[in-house]
N, C-alpha and C positions, 0 to 999 in steps of 0.2 A: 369790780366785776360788772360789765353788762349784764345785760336783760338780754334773755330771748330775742326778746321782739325788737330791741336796740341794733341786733349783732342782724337780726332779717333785717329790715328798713335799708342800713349802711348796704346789703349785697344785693336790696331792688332797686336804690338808686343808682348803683351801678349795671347792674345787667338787666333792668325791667322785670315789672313782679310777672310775668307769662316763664322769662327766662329760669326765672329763680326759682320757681314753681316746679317748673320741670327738673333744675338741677335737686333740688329740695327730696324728689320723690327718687333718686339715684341710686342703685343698690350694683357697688363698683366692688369687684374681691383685688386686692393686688397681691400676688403670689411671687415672693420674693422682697423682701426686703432692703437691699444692695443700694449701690447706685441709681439704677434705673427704677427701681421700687420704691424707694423713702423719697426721693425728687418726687415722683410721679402723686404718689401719698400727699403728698403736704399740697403739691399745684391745687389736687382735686379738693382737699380739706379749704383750701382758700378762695376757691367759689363758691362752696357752700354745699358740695355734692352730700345730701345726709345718710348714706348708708354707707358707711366704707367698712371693706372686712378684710383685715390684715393677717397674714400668712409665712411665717419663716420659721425655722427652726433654731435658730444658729444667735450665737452671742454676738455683743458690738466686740472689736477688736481694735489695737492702735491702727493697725494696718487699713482700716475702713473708713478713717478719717481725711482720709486723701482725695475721697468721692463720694461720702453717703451724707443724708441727713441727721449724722448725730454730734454728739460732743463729746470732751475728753470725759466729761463727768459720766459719762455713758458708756466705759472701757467695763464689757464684764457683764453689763445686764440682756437679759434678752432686746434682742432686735422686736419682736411684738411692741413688750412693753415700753422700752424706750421711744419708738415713736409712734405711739397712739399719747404718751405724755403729751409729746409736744404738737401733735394734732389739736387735742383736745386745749391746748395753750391758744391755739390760733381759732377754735371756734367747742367751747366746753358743752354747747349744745348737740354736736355730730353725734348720730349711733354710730357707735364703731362697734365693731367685733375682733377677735383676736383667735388666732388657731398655733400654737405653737407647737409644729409638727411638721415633719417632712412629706411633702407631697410625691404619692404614687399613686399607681395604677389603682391603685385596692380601695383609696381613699377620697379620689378624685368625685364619684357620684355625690357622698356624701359631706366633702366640703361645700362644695358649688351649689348645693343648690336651691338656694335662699336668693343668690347675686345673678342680677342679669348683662352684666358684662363682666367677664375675667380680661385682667390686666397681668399678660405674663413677663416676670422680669427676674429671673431666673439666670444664671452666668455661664452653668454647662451645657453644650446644645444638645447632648441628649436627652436633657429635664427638657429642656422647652420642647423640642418633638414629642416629648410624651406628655406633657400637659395639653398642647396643642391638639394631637391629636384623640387625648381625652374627652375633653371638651366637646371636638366638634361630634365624636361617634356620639356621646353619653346625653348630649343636649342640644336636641334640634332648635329651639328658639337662642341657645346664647351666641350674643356675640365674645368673641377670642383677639384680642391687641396685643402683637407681640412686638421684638425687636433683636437685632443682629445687625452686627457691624455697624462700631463704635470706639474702638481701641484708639489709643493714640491722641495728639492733636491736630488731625488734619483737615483737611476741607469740611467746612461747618456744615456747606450747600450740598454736598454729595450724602448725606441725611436724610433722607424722604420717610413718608406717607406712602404706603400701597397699597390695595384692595387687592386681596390673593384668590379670596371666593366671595360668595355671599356675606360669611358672617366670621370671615378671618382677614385680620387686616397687621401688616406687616410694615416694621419702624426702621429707619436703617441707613445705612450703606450697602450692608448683605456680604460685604466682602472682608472687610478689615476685621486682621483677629489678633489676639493680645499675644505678645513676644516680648524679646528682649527691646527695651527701649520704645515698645509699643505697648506699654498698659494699659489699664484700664482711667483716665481724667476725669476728674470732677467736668472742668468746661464740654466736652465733647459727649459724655456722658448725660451732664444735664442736658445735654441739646433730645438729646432721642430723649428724654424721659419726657421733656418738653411735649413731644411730637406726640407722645403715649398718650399724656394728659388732655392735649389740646384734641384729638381726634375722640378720645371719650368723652371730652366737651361736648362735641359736633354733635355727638352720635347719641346724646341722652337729652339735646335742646332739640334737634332735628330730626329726630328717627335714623334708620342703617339707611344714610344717598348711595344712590348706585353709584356713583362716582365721588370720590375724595383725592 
C-alpha cells in the first residue's frame, strides 16, 4: 500500500500541484452507474478528483459486461458498491459517497446537494430530462454534464462537447439511438464517457469557460 502523500506527489508530477489542488477540492455526483457512469467514475477517480458521490440503484448483470466498468466477479452485487471497490483500488484515499437508490423528482434536492457538479449518465431519456431539469430549477450555482447519442459503433468524431446554457453542458452525437444491431458499445460509449470526464476536468481546474 502507498502513502497518502506517495499516491499526491505521483498526480502533482503529473498535473502540477495548482492542478491537483483544485482537482483535490472536487465534489463530482455521477448519477447512473452504466456505461457512461463507471467509465466516467474511474477517468475522474484517476486524476485524483477527491470527492466523488456515486449514485444507482440497480445490480451488475452479465449483460453489463459488454460496456461498464465491472467484472464477472461482480455479476449480482450492487453497481454502488462494486465500483467505489474498484475506485478506491485506484486511489484508497478518495471520499467517495454511495447512494443506492433510484433518482426522482422527490429525491433530487436532497441527494445533490453536498456535489457541485452532477455528472448525468442515466440510459432512459426521460430520467435525464428529469434529472437535468431538476438540477438546473433546484440549484442555481450547480453545474449539470450530460449525454445522448452514442449507440452503435460509428463515427468517433460526430461525439462532441456542447455548451447548452450557462451551467448545462451536453455529451454526444444527440441523434443515434439504440436498436437492433445499434447497441449500446463499450468503444463508442467510452468515447462520450471520455468527453463527460474530460469537460469536468476543464471545469473544476478552470472554472464554467464561456466556451468549451
Amino acid at each position: 500500500m502507498f502513502s497518502k502523500e506517495e499516491i499526491q506527489e505521483a498526480l502533482r508530477q503529473r498535473h502540477t500541484l495548482k492542478v491537483q489542488e483544485r482537482l483535490n477540492r472536487g465534489r463530482v455526483a455521477v448519477a447512473g452507474l452504466g456505461g457512461l457512469g463507471s467509465h466516467a467514475a474511474a477517468a475522474l477517480a484517476r486524476i485524483g478528483v477527491g470527492h466523488l458521490h456515486l449514485i444507482d440503484f440497480d445490480r451488475v448483470d452479465l449483460a453489463n459486461l459488454n460496456r461498464q466498468q465491472y467484472f464477472m466477479r461482480h455479476v449480482g452485487q450492487y453497481k454502488t458498491e462494486a465500483l467505489k471497490e474498484q475506485l478506491l483500488d485506484i486511489n484508497p484515499y478518495l471520499d467517495i459517497r454511495t447512494d443506492c437508490v433510484r433518482v426522482c423528482d422527490e429525491n433530487i434536492r436532497e441527494l445533490f446537494a453536498k456535489d457541485d457538479i452532477v455528472c448525468e449518465a442515466f440510459d432512459v431519456p426521460e430520467n435525464k430530462a428529469m434529472l437535468v431539469n431538476g438540477v438546473l430549477e433546484q440549484f442555481p450555482g450547480k453545474i449539470i454534464v450530460s449525454a445522448s447519442g452514442m449507440a452503435g459503433y460509428g463515427n468517433s468524431n460526430a461525439i462532441r462537447t456542447r455548451k447548452i446554457t450557462g451551467r448545462f453542458y451536453l455529451c454526444g452525437d444527440g441523434t443515434s439511438d439504440s436498436g437492433s444491431g445499434l447497441g449500446l458499445m463499450s468503444p463508442r460509449v467510452g468515447i462520450c464517457a471520455g468527453h463527460e470526464a474530460n469537460l469536468i476536468a476543464k471545469l473544476l481546474i478552470d472554472g464554467a469557460a464561456d466556451e468549451i
